[in-house]
C-alpha positions in Angstrom: -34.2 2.6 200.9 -30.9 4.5 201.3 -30.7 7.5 203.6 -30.0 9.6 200.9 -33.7 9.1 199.3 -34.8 9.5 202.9 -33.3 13.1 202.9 -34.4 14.3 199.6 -38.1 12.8 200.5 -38.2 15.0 203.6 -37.0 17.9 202.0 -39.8 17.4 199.8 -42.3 16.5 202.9 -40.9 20.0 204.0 -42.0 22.4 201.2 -45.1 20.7 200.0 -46.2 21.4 203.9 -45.3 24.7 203.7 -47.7 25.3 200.6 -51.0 27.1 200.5 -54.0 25.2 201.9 -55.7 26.4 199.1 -53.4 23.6 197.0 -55.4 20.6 196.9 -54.4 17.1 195.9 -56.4 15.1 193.0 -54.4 12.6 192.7 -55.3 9.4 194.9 -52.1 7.9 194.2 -50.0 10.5 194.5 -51.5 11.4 197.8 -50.7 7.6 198.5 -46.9 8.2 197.9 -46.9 11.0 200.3 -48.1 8.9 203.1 -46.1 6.5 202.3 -42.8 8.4 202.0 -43.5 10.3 205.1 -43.9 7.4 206.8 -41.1 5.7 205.7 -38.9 8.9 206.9 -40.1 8.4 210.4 -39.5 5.0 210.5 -36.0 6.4 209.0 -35.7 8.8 211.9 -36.8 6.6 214.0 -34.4 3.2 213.1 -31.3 6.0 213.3 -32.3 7.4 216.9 -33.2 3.7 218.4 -29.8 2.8 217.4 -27.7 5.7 218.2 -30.2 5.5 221.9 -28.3 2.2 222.1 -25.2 3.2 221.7 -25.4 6.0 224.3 -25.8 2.9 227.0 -22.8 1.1 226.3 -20.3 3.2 224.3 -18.6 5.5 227.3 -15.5 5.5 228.4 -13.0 7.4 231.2 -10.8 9.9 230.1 -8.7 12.8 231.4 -9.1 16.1 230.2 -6.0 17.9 228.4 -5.7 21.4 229.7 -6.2 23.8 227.2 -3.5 25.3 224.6 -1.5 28.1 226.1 -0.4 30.8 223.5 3.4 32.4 223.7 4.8 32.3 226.8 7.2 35.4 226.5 6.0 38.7 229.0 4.6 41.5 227.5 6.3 44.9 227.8 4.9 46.1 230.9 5.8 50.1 230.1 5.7 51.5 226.5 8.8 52.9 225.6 8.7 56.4 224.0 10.0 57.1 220.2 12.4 59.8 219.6 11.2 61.6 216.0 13.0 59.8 213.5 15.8 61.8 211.5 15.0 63.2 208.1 17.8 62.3 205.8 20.0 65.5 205.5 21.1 66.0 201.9 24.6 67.9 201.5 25.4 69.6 198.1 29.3 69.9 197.5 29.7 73.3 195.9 31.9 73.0 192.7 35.7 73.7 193.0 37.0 76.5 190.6 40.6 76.2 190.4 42.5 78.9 188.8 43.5 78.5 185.3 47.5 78.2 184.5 49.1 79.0 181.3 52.5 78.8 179.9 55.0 81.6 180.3 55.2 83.2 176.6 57.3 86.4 176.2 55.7 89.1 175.1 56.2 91.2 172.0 57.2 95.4 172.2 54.1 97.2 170.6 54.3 100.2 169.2 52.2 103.0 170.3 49.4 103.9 167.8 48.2 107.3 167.2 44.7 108.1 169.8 41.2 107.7 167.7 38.7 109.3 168.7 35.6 106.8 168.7 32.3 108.5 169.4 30.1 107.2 172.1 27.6 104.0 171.6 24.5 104.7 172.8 23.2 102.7 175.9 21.3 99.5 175.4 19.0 98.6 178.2 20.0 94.8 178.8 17.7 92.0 177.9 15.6 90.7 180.5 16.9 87.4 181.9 14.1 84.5 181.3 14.3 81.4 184.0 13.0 78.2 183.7 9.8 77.5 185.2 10.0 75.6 188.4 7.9 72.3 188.6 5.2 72.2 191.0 5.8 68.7 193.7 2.2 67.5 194.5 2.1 65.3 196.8 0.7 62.1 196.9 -3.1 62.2 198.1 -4.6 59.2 199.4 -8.0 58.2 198.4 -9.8 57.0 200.8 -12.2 54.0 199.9 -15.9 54.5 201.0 -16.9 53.8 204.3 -19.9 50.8 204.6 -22.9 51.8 205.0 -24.7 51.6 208.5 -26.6 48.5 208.2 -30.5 49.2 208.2 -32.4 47.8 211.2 -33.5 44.3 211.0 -35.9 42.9 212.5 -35.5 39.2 214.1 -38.4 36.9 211.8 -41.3 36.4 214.1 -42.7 32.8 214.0 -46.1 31.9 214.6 -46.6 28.4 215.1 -50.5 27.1 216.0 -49.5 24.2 218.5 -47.0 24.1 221.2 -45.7 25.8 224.0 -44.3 29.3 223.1 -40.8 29.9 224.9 -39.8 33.9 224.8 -36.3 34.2 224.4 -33.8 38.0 225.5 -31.1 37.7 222.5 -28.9 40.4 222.9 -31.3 42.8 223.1 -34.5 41.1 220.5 -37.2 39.3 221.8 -37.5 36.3 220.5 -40.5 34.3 220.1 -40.2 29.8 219.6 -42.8 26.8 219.8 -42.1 23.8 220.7 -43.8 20.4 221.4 -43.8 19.9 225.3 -42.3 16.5 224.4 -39.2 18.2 224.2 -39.4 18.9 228.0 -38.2 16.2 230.2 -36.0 15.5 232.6 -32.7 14.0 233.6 -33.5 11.3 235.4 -32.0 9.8 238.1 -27.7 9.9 238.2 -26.1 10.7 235.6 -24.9 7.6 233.8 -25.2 6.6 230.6 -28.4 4.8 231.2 -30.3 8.3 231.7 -28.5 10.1 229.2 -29.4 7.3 226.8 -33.1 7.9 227.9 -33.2 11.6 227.4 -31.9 11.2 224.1 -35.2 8.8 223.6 -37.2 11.0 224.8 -36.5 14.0 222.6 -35.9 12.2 219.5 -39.8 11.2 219.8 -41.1 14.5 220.0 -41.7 16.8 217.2 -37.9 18.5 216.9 -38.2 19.7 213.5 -40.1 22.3 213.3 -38.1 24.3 216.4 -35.0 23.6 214.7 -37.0 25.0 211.4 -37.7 28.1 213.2 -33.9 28.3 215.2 -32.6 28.6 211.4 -34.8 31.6 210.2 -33.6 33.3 212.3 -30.1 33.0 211.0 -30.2 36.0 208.2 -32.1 38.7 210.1 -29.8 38.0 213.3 -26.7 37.4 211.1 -25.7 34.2 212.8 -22.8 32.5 212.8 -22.3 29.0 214.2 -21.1 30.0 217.7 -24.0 32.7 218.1 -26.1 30.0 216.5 -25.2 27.9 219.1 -25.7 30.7 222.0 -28.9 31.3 220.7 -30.3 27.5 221.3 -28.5 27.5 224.5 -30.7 30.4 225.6 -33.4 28.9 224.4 -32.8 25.7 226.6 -32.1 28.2 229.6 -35.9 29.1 228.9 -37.0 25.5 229.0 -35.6 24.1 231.4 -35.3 27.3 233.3 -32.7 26.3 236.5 -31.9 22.4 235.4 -27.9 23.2 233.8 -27.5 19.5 232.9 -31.0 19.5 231.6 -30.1 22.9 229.2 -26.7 21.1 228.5 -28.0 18.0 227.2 -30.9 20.2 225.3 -28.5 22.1 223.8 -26.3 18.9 222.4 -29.7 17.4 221.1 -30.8 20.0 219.0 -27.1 20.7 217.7 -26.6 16.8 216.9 -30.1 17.2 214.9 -28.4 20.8 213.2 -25.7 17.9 211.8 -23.4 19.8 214.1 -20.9 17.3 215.5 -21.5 17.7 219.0 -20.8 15.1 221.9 -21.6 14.8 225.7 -19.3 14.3 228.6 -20.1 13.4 232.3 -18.6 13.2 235.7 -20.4 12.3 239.1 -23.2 15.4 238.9 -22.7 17.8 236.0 -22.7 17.3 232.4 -20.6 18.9 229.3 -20.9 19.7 226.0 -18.2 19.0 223.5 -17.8 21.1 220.2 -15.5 20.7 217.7 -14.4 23.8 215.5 -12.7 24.7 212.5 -10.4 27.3 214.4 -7.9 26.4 217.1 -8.7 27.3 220.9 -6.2 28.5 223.5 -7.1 28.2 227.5 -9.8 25.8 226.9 -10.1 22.3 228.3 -10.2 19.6 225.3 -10.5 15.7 224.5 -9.2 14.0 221.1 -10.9 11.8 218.9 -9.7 10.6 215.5 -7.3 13.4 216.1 -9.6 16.2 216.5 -10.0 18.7 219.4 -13.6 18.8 221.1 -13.7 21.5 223.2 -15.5 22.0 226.6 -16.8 25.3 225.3 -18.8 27.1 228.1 -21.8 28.8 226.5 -21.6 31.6 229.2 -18.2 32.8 228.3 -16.7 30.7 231.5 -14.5 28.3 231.3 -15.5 24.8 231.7 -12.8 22.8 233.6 -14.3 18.9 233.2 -11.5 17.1 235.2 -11.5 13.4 235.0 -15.1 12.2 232.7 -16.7 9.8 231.5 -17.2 10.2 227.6 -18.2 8.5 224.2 -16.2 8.3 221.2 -18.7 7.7 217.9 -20.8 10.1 216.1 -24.6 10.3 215.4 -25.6 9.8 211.3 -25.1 12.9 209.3 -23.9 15.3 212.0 -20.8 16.1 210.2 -19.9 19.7 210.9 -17.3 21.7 213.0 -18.4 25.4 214.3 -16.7 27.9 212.3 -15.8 30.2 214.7 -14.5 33.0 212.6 -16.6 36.7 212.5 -17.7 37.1 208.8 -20.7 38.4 210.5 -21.3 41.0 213.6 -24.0 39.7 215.1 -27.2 42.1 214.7 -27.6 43.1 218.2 -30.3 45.5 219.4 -28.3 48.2 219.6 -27.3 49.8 223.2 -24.9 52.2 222.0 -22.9 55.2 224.3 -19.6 56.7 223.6 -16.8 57.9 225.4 -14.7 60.6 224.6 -10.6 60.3 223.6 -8.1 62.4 222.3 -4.2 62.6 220.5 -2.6 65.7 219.2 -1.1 66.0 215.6 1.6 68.5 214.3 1.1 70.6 218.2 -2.9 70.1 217.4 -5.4 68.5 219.5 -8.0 66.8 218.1 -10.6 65.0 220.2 -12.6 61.8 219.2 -15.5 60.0 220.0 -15.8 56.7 220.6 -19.3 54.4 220.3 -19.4 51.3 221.6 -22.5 48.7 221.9 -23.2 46.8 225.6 -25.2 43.7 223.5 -21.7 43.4 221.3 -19.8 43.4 224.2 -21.6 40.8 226.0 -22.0 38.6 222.9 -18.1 39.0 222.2 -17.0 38.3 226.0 -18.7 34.4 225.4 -16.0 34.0 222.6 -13.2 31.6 223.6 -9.7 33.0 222.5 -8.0 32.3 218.7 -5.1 32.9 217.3 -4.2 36.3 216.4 -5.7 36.6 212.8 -9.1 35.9 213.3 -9.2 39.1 215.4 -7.6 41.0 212.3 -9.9 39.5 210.1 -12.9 40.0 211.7 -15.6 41.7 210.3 -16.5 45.1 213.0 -19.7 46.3 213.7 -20.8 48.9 210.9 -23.1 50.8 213.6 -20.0 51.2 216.1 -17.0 51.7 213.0 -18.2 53.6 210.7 -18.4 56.9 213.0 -15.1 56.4 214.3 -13.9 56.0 210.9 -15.7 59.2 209.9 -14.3 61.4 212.3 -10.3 60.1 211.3 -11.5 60.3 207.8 -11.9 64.0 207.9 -8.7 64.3 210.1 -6.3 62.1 207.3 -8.4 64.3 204.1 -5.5 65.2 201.4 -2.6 63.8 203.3 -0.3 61.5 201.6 0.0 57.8 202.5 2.8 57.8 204.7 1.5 61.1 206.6 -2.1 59.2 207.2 -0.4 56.1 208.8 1.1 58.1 211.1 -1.4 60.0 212.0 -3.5 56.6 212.8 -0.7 55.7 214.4 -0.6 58.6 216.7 -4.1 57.8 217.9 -3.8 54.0 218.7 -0.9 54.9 220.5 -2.1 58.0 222.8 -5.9 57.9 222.8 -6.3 54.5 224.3 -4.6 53.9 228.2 -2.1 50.9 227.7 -2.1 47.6 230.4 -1.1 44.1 229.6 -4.1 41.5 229.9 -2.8 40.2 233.3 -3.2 43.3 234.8 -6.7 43.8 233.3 -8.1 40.5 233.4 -6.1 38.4 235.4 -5.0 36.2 232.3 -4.5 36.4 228.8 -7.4 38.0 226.7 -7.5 39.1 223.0 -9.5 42.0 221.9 -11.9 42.4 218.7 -11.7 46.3 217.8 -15.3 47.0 219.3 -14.3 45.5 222.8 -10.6 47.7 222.3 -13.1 50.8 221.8 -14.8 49.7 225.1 -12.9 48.5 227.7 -10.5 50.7 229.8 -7.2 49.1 228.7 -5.7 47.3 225.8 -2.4 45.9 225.1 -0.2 45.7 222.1 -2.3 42.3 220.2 -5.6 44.8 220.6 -3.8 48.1 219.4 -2.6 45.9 216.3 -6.1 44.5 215.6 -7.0 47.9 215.8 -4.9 50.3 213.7 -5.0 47.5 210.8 -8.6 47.6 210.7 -8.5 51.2 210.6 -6.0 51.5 207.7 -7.3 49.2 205.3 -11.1 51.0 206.0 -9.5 54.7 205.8 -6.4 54.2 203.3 -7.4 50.8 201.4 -3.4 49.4 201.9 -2.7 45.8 202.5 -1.8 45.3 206.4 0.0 42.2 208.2 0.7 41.5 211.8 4.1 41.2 213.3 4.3 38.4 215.6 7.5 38.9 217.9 7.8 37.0 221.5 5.9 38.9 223.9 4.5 41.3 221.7 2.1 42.1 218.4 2.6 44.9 216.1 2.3 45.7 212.5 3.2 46.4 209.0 1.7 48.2 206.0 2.4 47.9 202.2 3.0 51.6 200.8 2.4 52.6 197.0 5.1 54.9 197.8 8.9 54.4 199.1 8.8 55.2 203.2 12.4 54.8 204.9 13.1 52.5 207.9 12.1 49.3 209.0 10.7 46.5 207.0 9.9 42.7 206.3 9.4 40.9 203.5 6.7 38.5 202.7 5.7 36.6 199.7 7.6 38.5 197.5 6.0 41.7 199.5 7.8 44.4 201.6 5.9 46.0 204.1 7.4 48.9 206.5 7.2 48.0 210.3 4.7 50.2 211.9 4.1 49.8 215.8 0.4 51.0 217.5 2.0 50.1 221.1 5.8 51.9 220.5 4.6 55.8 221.8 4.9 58.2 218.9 7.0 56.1 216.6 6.4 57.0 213.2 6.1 54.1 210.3 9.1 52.6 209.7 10.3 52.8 213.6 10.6 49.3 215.2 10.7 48.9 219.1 14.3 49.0 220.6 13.7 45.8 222.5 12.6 43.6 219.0 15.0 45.8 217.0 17.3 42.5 216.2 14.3 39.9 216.7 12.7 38.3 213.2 9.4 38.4 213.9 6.4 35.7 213.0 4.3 37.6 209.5 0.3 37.5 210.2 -1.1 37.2 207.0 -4.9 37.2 206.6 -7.9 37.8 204.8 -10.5 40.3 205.8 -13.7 40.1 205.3 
């Protein structure tokens, strides 16, 4: 029976289980097919795991780590520079020149004098009143604004109840979480690790009743909004629960129940740790990688540290059906239980201060800090947290109310640039460290990439115009496509021109590129937000 029947039959074993119990079955022979095809599926199960168990004792190899992808190698600016205002084009009007009229020379003729007539006097005529042409009223152009997304309503995480098996309370960013399992699923790593007793552990858990946890693990994807990398966090925090202490134990627990996800994860050892290999759908910089079949599996570390596996001993196959790379990108913000403060920030406008508060969510922050780094669009395109956006937004919203285009870009512009303190990531983090617009709202510092990410999330939210990032060496700004014509600065891009606008470059207005990158052609950023 091909494996395809297998997987329809326990899709089917699946729901009919999950029917009433009230349901009963009349049929003899159909409650004889049952049996028989949920046997057959174990045996299935079973035939697929004793095989891959015997690969896993003979199929390893030694390799050496590659060290993981560095991004551009140019220094950032270390001080912002300044922007003088930029000139408003001064429009001279030539006055007409009246030169005076010539005529020939004509003699002229002796007159005689005529006798004096009296005329008597005209009356006076009161002159007409001189009518102008009305003078056109200039509007200007008013933005509108496109509505700002709804807070998200609290969700709450699906709580399973399960009759048999141990119960394993997970802390999720903030939720509670609740999961059964059989205590097969708890053994242990024994003796060295080789791949004799990886090989065994694998045996182990492939015997024990897997299903249903991993049944529970995905119902929790919609009310959480998961995507695969907080997926994967989540079961890693549930193996931190079962084997609470044993990190080659959560490791290899982890990597079993992602292999069973049809996640293509794979295992690598050295003389007393174990690591976990993902591939993903999005390049990685600064993280520690093997090659198969020309992909990149990463040594992602689930804590948000960086795993550095040295020389290992790894496998290179693939277990039946586990197919899929993580998507890394954020088309969801994780629902975190929310932990929000604020901190206050301000920018003046036209001599005006204005002062602005900032929200910001701890459970974000920590769930964000375990992301490796991308390349610079996935933080443009990432979707922000409505709870911690959408009353920043308001407050700029009121501020940018009946200004034209160009004057609300600037004004945005103003506040990236002078509400948030400017350091390069070396000197806040010791290395290089991209921001998503919730962590720029929470940490200290930011540098140019994060003032980018920023501002161009802010504009298309506020204004609704198409942004792209400028990628020059050693710095990140920006670019906006205007409905109306805005002087200074601009690239073109797929048949688009967009004015150069710079959220690191102090007070420069749209239009105003950096002096340093004046005569640089930079890298366009083109993305798709979600």
């Amino acid at each position: 029976m091909s494996a395809i029947r297998f997987r329809s039959a326990a899709a089917f074993i699946m729901c009919f289980s999950m029917a009433p119990a009230s349901i009963s079955i009349a049929d003899d022979g159909f409650a004889d097919y049952l049996r028989q095809t949920q046997n057959e599926y174990q045996e299935y199960k079973d035939k697929r795991d004793k095989e891959f168990t015997s690969f896993l004792k003979s199929q390893w190899k030694e390799l050496d780590v590659f060290s993981g992808i560095k991004r551009d190698p140019a220094p950032k600016p270390v001080v912002m520079p300044v922007a003088k205002p930029k000139p408003k084009p001064v429009v001279v009007v030539q006055p007409p020149v009246i030169r005076p009229e010539t005529k020939p020379f004509v003699k002229e003729p002796v007159i005689q004098p005529r006798p004096i007539v009296k005329i008597p006097p005209v009356p006076a005529q009161k002159p007409e009143p001189i009518v102008r042409a009305p003078v056109p009223v200039i509007k200007p152009v008013v933005i509108k604004t496109p509505p700002i997304i709804p807070i998200r309503p609290v969700v709450r995480p699906v709580v399973v109840s399960v009759p048999k098996g141990r119960a394993a309370k997970v802390a999720f960013y903030g939720h509670n979480l609740t999961f059964y399992y059989d205590n097969k699923l708890k053994t242990r790593l024994k003796g060295q690790i080789n791949s004799e007793a990886i090989s065994t552990f694998w045996s182990d858990l492939s015997k024990a009743d897997y299903d249903t946890l991993i049944n529970q693990l995905q119902k929790q994807r919609g009310p959480l909004q998961l995507n695969d990398w907080s997926y994967a966090l989540l079961i890693n925090e549930l193996a931190k629960t079962i084997y609470a202490g044993q990190k080659n134990e959560q490791s290899l627990f982890t990597w079993f129940l992602l292999v069973k996800g049809n996640y293509q994860a794979r295992l690598a050892y050295s003389a007393n740790k174990v690591f976990l290999l993902l591939p993903t759908q999005q390049r990685l910089y600064g993280v520690a990688y093997f090659t198969f079949n020309k992909k990149r599996y990463y040594a992602l570390g689930m804590d948000g540290n960086k795993a550095k596996p040295g020389r290992v001993f790894t496998y290179d196959g693939q277990y039946p059906g586990a197919k899929n790379a993580l998507d890394m990108s954020l088309s969801k913000s994780l629902n975190t239980r929310s932990s929000k403060k604020t901190r206050k920030v301000a920018f003046t406008y036209n001599h005006k201060r204005y002062n602005v508060t900032v929200g910001y969510d701890k459970n974000t922050i920590d769930y964000l800090r375990t992301y490796p780094q991308m390349a610079i669009d996935q933080y443009f395109m990432s979707r922000v947290n409505a709870d911690i956006g959408n009353p920043l937004l308001a407050q700029l919203r009121n501020i940018i109310k009946g200004k034209s285009e160009e004057e609300a870009v600037n004004i945005i512009l103003l506040f990236v640039q002078n509400a948030f303190k400017y350091k390069t990531d070396q000197g806040q983090f010791g290395e290089e460290n991209y921001l998503f617009p919730e962590e720029t709202m929470y940490y200290a510092y930011s540098d140019c990439e994060d003032r980018a990410v920023i501002f161009a999330w802010m504009v298309r939210s506020l204004i609704g115009l198409e942004v792209v990032g400028l990628d020059f060496p050693g710095h990140i700004a920006a670019a906006v496509k205007f409905n109306t014509n805005v002087s200074g600065d601009k690239v073109r891009h797929q048949g688009k021109t967009y004015v150069v606008t710079d959220p690191t470059y102090i007070n420069a207005s749209a239009g105003m590129t950096m002096p340093d990158y004046k005569r640089v052609k930079p890298k366009v950023v083109s993305f798709r937000a979600f």
